[in-house]
N, C-alpha and C positions, 0 to 999 in steps of 0.2 A: 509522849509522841509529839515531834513536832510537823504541823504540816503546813505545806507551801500550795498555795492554790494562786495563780497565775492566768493573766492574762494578754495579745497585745495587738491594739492596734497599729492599723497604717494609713498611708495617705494613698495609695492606689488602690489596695485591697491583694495585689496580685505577693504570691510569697517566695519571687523569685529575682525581685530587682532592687530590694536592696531599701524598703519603704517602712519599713518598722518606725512610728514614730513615738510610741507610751510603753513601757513596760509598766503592768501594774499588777501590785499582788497583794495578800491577806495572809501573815503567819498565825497560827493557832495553834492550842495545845489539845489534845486528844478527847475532851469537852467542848473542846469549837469555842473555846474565849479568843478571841482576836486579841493579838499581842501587839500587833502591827500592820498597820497598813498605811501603804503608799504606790504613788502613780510618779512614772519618772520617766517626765518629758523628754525627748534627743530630736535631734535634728535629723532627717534620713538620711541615707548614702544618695539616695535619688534627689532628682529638683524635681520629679510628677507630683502632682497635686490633682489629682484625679477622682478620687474615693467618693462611693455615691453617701457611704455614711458620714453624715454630721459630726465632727469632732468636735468633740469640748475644748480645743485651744485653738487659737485664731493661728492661721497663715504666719504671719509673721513672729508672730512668738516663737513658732516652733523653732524656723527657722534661726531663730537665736538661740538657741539652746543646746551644751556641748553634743559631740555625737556619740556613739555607741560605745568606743574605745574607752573615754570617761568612765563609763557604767558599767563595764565588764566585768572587775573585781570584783564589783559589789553585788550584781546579778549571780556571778558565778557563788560568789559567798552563799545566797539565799539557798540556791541549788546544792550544795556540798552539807550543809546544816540539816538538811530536811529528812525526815523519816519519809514522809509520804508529800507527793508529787499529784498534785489535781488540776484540771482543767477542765472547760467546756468544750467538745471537738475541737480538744486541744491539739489533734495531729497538725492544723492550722497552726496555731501559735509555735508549735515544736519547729515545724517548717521556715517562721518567720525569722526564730532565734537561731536556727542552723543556719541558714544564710544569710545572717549578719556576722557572722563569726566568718564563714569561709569568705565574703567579701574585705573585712577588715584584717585576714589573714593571721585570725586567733582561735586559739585549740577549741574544739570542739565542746561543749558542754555536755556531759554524759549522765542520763540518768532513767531513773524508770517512771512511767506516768500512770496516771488512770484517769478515764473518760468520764466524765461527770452526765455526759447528756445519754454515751450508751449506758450508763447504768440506771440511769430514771426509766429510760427505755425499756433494759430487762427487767428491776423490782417491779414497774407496773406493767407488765406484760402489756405493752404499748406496738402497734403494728408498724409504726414511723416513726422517725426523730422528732423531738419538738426542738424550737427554740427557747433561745433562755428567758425573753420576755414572756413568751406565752407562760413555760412553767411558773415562774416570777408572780405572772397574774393567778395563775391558778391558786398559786400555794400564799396570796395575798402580801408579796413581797415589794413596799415600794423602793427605786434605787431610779440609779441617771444609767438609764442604757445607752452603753459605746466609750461609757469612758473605762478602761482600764481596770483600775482598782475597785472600782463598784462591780462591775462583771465578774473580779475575782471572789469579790466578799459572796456574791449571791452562789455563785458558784458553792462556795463553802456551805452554805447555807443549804443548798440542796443534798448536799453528805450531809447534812446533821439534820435533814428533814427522814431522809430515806433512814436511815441510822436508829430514828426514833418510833419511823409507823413500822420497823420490822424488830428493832428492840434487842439491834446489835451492834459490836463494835465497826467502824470504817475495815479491819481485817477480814472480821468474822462475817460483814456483809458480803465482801469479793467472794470470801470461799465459798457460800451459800449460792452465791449466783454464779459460778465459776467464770469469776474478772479472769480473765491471764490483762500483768501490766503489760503495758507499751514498753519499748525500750528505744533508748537513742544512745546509741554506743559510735564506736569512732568508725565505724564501719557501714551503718545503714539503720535504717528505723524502721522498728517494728511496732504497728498499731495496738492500742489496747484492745483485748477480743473478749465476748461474753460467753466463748464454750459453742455458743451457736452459729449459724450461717445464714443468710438471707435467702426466699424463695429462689432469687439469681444465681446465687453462689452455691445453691443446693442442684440448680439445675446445672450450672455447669461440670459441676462434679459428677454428676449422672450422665449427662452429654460423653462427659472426657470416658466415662468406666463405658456404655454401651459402644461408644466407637474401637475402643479395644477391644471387645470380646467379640462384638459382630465378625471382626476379622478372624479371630481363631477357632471357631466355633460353626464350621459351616458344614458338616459332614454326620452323617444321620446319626443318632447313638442313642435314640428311645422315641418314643411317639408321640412326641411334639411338632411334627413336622406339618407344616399350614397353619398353623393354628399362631397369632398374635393377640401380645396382652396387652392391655390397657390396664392401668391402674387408675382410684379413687385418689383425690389430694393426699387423705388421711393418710393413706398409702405410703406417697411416694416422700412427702414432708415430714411420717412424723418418725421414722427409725430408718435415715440413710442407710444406717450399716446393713440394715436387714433388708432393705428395697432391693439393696446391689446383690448380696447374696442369691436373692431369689432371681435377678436375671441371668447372675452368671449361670446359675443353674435351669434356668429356663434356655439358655442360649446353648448351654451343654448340652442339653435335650432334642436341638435343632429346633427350640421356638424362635419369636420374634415378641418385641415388644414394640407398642405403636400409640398412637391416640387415641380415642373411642373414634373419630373418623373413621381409621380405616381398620379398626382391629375386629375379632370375631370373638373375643372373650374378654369380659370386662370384671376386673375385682375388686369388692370390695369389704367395706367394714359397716356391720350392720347399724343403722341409724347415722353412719358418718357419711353419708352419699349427699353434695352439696346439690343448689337449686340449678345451679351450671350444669352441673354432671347431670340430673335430672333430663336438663332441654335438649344437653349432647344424645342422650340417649333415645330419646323420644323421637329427635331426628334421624337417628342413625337405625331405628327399627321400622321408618316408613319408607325404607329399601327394599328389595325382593330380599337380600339375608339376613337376618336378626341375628343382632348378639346375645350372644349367651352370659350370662350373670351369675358368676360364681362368688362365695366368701373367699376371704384372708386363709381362714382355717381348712376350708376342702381343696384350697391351691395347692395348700404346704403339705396334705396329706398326700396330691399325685406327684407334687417331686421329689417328697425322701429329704433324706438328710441334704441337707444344705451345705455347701461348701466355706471350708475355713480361710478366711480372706483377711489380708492385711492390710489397712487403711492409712497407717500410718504415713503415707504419703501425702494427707488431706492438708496439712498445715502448709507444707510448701510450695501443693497447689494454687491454694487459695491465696496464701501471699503472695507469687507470682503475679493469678488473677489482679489481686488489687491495685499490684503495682501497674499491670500494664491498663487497668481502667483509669489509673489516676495519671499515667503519660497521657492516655487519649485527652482523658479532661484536659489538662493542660494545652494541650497542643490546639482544642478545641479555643479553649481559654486566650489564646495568644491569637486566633484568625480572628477570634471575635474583636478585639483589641485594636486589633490593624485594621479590619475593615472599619469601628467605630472611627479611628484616627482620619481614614481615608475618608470616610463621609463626613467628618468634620472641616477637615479641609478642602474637599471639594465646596464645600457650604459656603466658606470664608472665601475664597476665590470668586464664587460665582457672585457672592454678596460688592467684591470689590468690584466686579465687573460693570454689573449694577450702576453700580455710583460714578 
């Protein structure tokens, strides 16, 4: 197996103007021996020089060094040779090489990837992303952070750490953790995903399935009527498919489901009631009406069989969802920018006045 782990910086940071100024990367054989490595300076399509990160090549060097068109070939070679495709929140870098291609009006480069930092994140069942220096420190890695080809080696080096404390191949770990790759085809990119979803993305899928069923479901059809559920975390995060089941069938019932604020029946999973859930409920019982505390298991015995639901719609949810958080970000990204720009020059102005 051959693998391509990749990195790249820029001189703005931003991955839509054309600022890529290093491609650097680490090829390896399926034992992680580095065959090759190199970092391959170019000049941007941009004149900004903005980036708050430190680059290891001075201003002017850069600027003298061919631009992206030069390097194409040979980028593209590395790409077309490789079994497997690695990066560090490499949806960034994937981003940065898309739009140097559609700026310099050269075909796309297509391929599949995989997330080096979401997988640290799922083998060690990690609640947040880290970065690559923290891991780097953890795992006693010294290297030059920001340049390129050292971010891709360490990069590497974090597959053949994960590879070793679980005592499988780079293939056999994805499957274990169920990677689906990233893909960049000529038509759109898809993130690399771990099988799982984020408390957000869990809620939002819950949001989107209760706003549907509230509406069809309002006409009496058993003896749920007043009565609203509240569920425990355990609940609602650890078996989506079965959360939703159980409301559609609660809502069939002419229930309601709600928060411990304002519901009258709260369920849970025994010893899985957090120290939150605990306070919500201690304030919610120094009302005139207490809630009532039922389990998981005497829920499911008063509404019967459960209905057969198809989910299968969850993936083009969820990438919609990410698509339209990561336009917000941008758009956020780009006011931020402008006003930085605008208070820089108001600064300069007022400094001339000054004088």
């Amino acid at each position: 197996m051959r693998i391509l782990s990749y990195d790249i910086e820029s001189t703005t940071g931003s991955h839509s103007d054309g600022s890529m100024c290093t491609f650097g990367y680490v090829i390896s054989n399926e034992n992680f021996d580095v065959l090759e490595q190199k970092d391959i300076v170019m000049k941007p399509f941009t004149r900004r020089y903005e980036t708050r990160i430190k680059l290891h090549y001075e201003k002017e060097f850069i600027k003298k060094q061919p631009r992206f068109t030069t390097y194409y070939d040979e980028i593209k070679a590395l790409f077309d040779s490789a079994d497997l495709i690695i990066g560090f929140s490499i949806s960034n870098d994937v981003e940065f090489l898309n739009n140097a291609c559609n700026l310099y009006k050269l075909p796309k480069i297509t391929y599949n990837f995989a997330d080096m930092q979401l997988l640290y994140k799922t083998v060690n069942k990690r609640p947040n992303m880290q970065g690559l220096e923290g891991i780097a420190s953890e795992l006693s890695i010294d290297y030059l952070a920001h340049r390129s080809d050292e971010d891709a080696r360490v990069t590497l080096l974090v597959l053949k750490h994960l590879c070793k404390q679980e005592g499988l191949s780079a293939l056999e770990l994805f499957r274990k953790f169920h990677i689906t790759l990233g893909v960049n085809d000529e038509n759109e990119t898809t993130p690399c995903t771990n099988g799982t979803y984020t408390h957000k993305e869990i809620n939002y899928l819950i949001t989107e399935f209760v706003d549907k069923n509230r509406r069809h479901s309002r006409r009496y059809k058993g003896g749920l009527s007043f009565k609203t559920f509240a569920f425990c975390d355990k609940i609602r995060y650890g078996d989506i498919d079965l959360f939703r089941k159980i409301i559609k069938r609660i809502y069939d019932l002419n229930g309601k489901i709600g928060q411990i604020e304002s519901s009258n029946n709260f369920v849970y999973i025994e010893g899985e009631v957090t120290e939150k859930e605990k306070n919500a409920l201690q304030s919610r019982n120094h009302g005139r009406k207490r809630i009532s505390e039922i389990t998981l298991d005497k829920l499911l015995e008063t509404l019967g069989e459960l209905p057969e639901l198809d989910f299968s719609s969850d993936v083009e949810l969820i990438k919609n969802h990410r698509q339209e958080i990561k336009r917000q970000r941008e758009i956020r990204r780009r006011e931020k920018r402008k006003e930085y720009f605008k208070n820089k020059a108001n600064e300069q102005k007022a400094q001339e006045n000054a004088q």
